[in-house]
MIRORO-498917 format. One record per atom (N, C-alpha, C, O): residue in three letters; y, x, z. Coordinates in pm, whole numbers, padded with zeros to 5 digits, always signed. Each point is the difference from the previous one (the first is absolute). Layout:
BEGIN
alaYXZ;...
//
This chain:
BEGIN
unk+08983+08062+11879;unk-00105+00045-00089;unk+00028+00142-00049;unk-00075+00097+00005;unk+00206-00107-00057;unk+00021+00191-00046;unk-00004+00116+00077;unk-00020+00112-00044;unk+00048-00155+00220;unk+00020+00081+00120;unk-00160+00036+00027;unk-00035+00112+00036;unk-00081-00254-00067;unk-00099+00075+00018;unk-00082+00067-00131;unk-00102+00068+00011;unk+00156-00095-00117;unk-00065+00114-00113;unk+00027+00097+00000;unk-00075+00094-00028;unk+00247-00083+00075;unk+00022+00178+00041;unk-00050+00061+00101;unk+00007+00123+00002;unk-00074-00199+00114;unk-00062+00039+00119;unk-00087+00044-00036;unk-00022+00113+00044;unk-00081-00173-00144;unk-00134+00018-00060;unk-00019+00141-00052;unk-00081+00083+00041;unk+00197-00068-00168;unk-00034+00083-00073;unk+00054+00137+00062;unk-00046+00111-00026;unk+00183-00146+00138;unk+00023+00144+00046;unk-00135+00059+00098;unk-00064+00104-00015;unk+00052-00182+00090;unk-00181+00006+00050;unk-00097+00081-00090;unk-00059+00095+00053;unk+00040-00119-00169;unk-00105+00042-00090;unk+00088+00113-00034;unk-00059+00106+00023;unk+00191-00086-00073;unk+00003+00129-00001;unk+00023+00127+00085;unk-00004+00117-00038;unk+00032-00175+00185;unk-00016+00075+00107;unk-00126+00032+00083;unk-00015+00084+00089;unk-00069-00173-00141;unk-00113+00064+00035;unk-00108+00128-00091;unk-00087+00075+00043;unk+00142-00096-00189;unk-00018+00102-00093;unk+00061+00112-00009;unk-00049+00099-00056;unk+00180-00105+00119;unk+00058+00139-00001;unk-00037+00091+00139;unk+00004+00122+00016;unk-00041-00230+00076;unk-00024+00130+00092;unk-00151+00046+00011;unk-00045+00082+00080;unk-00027-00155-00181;unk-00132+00125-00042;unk+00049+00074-00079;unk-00096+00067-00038;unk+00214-00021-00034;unk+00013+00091-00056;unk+00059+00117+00064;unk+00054+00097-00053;unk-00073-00125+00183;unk+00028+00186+00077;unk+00142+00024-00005;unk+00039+00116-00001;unk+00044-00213-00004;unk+00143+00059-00022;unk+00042+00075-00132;unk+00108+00057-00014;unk-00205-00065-00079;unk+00034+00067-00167;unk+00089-00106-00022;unk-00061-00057-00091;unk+00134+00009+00105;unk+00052-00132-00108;unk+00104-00031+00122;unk-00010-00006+00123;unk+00108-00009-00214;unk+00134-00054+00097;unk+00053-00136-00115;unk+00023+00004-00121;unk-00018-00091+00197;unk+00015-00196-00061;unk+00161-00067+00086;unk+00017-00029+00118;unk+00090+00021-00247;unk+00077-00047+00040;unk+00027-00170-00086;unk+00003-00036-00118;unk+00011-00023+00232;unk-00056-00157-00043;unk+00107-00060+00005;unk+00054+00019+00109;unk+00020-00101-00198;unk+00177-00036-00020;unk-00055-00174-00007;unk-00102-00040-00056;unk+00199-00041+00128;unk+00026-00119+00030;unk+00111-00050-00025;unk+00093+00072+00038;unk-00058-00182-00096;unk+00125-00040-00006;unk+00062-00111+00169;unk-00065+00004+00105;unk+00136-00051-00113;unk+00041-00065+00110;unk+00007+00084+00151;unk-00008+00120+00023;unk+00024-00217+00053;unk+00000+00108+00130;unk-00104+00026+00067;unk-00105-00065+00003;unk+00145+00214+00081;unk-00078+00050+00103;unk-00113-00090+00086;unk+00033-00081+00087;unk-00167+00109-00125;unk-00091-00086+00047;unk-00115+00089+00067;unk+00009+00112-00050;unk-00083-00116+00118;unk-00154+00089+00025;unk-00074-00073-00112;unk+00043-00104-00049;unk-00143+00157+00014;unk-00084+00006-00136;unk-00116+00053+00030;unk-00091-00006-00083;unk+00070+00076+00223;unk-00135-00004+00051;unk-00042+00160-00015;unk-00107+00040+00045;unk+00190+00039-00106;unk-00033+00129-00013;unk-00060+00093+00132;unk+00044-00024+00112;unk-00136+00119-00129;unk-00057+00079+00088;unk+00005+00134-00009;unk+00018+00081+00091;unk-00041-00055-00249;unk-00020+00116-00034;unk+00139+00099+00004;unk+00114-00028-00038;unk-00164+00145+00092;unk+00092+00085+00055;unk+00096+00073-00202;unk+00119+00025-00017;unk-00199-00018-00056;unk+00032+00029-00110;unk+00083-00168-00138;unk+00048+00002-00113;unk-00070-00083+00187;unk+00089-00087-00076;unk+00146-00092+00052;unk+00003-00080+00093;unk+00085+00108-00163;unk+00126-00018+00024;unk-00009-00137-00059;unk-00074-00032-00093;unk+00183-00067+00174;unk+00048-00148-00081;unk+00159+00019+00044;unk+00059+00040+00100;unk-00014-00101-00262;unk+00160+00021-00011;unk+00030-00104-00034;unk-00038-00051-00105;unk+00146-00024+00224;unk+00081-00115-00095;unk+00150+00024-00042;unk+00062+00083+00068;unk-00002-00138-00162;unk+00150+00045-00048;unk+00095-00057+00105;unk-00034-00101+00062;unk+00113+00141-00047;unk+00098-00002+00108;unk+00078-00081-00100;unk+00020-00114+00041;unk+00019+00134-00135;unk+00050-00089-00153;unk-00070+00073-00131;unk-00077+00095+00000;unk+00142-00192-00141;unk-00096+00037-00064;unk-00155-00055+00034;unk-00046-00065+00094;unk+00002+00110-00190;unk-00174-00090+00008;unk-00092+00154+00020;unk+00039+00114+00024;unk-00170-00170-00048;unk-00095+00114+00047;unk-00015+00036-00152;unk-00034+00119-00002;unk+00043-00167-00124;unk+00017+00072-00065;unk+00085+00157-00063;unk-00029+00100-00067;unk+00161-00165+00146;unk+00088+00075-00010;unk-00032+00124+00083;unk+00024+00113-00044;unk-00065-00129+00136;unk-00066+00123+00126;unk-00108+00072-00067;unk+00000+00122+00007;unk-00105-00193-00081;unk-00118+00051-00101;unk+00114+00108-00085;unk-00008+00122+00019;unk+00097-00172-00099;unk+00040+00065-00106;unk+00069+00153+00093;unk-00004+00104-00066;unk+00045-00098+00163;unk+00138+00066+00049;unk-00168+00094+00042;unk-00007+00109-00056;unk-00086-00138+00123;unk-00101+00104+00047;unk-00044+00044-00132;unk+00010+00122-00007;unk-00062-00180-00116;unk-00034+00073-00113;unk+00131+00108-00018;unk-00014+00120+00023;unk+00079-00151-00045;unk+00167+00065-00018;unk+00015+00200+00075;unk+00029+00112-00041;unk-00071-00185+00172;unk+00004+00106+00084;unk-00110+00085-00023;unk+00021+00121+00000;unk-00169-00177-00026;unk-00069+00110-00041;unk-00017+00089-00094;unk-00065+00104+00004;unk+00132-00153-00094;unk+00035+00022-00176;unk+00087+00113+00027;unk-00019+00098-00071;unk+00116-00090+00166;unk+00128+00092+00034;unk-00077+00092+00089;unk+00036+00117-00008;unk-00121-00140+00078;unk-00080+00162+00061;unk-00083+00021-00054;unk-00068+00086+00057;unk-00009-00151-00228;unk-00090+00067-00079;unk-00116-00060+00051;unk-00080+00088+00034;unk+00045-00182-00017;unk-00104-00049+00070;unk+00011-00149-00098;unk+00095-00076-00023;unk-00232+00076-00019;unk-00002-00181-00037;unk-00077-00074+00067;unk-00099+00052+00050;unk+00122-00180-00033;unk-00096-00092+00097;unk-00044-00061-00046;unk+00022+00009-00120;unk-00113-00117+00159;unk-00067-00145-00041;unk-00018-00093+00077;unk-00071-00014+00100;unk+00164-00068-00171;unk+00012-00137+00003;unk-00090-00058-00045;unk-00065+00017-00103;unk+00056-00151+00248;unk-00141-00095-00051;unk+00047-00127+00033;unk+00014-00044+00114;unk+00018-00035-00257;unk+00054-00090-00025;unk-00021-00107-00071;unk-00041+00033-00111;unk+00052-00195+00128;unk-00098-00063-00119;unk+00173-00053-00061;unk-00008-00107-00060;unk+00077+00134+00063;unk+00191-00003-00050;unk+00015+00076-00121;unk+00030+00119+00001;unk-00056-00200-00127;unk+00002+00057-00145;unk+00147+00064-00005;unk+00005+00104-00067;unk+00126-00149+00130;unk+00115+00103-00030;unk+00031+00087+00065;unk+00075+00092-00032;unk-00154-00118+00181;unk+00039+00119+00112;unk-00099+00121-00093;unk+00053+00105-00035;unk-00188-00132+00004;unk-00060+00091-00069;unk+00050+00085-00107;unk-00011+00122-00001;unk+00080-00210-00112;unk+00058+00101-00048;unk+00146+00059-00004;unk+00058+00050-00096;unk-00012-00070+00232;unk+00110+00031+00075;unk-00062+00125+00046;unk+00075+00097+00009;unk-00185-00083+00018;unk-00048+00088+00164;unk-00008+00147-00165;unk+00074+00092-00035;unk-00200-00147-00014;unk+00012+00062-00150;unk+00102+00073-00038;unk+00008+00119+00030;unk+00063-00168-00087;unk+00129+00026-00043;unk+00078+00114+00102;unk+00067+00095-00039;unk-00092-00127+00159;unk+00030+00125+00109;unk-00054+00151+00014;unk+00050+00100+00050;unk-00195-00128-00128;unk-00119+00116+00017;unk-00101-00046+00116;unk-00066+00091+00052;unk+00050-00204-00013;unk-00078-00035+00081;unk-00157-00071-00080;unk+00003-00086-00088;unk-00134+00150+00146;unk-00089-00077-00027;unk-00025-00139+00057;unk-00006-00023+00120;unk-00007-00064-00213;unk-00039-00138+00062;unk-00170-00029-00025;unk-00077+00037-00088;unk+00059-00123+00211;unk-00148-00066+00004;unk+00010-00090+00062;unk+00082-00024+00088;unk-00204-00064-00144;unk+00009-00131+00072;unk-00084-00018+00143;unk-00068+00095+00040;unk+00073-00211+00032;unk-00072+00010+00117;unk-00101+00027-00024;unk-00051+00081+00076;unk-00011-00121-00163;unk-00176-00027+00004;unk-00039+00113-00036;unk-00121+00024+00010;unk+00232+00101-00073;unk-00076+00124-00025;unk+00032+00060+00140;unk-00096+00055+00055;unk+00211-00055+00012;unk+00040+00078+00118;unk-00143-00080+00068;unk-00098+00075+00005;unk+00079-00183+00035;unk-00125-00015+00116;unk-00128+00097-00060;unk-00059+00090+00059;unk+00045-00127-00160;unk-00112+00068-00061;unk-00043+00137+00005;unk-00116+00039+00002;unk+00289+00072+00001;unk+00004+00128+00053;unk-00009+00020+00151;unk-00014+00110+00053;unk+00023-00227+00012;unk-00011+00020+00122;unk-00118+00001+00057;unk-00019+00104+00064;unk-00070-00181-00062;unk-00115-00043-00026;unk-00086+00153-00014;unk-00068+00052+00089;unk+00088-00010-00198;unk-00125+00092-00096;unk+00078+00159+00078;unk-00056+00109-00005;unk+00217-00139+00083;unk+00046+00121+00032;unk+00043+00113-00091;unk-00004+00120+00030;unk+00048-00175-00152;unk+00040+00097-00115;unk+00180-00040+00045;unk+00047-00071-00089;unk+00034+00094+00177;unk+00109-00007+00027;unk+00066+00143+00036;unk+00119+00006+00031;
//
């Protein structure tokens, strides 16, 4: 059941990002192991942790952008990763606003 909700929703968001012309680069973090997830789009990356969780990979990429002056956003429905990501300088949003920017193309 979870293999096909992530099928679903990486679907819906790979088919939204590549009407966006390549403006938008989507890195999509998984916990457990290396799986296909159905991705197409030439602009979205999927990362699983080699160890450590995908949170921890979330935090270490906020981390890194923070250190070249760059902040990102995180889209997360994880009340501590959020204000973990926060706490980093990262903007957080939830899915239903990220589809919603996808959608209307304000990304």
């Amino acid at each position: 059941m979870e293999e096909a909700r992530t099928a679903q929703w990486v679907g819906l968001i790979d088919g939204l990002c590549a009407g966006m012309g390549g403006r938008l680069s989507v890195e999509i973090f998984f916990d457990g192991p290396r799986r296909s997830v159905g991705v197409s789009c030439s602009n979205i990356s999927v990362r699983f942790p080699m160890s450590g969780t995908a949170d921890d990979m979330i935090l270490g990429a906020v981390r890194l952008l923070a250190r070249e002056g760059r902040a990102g956003v995180v889209v997360t429905q994880d009340d501590d990763l959020a204000s973990d990501c926060v706490r980093e300088g990262a903007r957080v949003i939830r899915f239903s606003e990220f589809e919603s920017r996808l959608r209307s193309g304000r990304c």
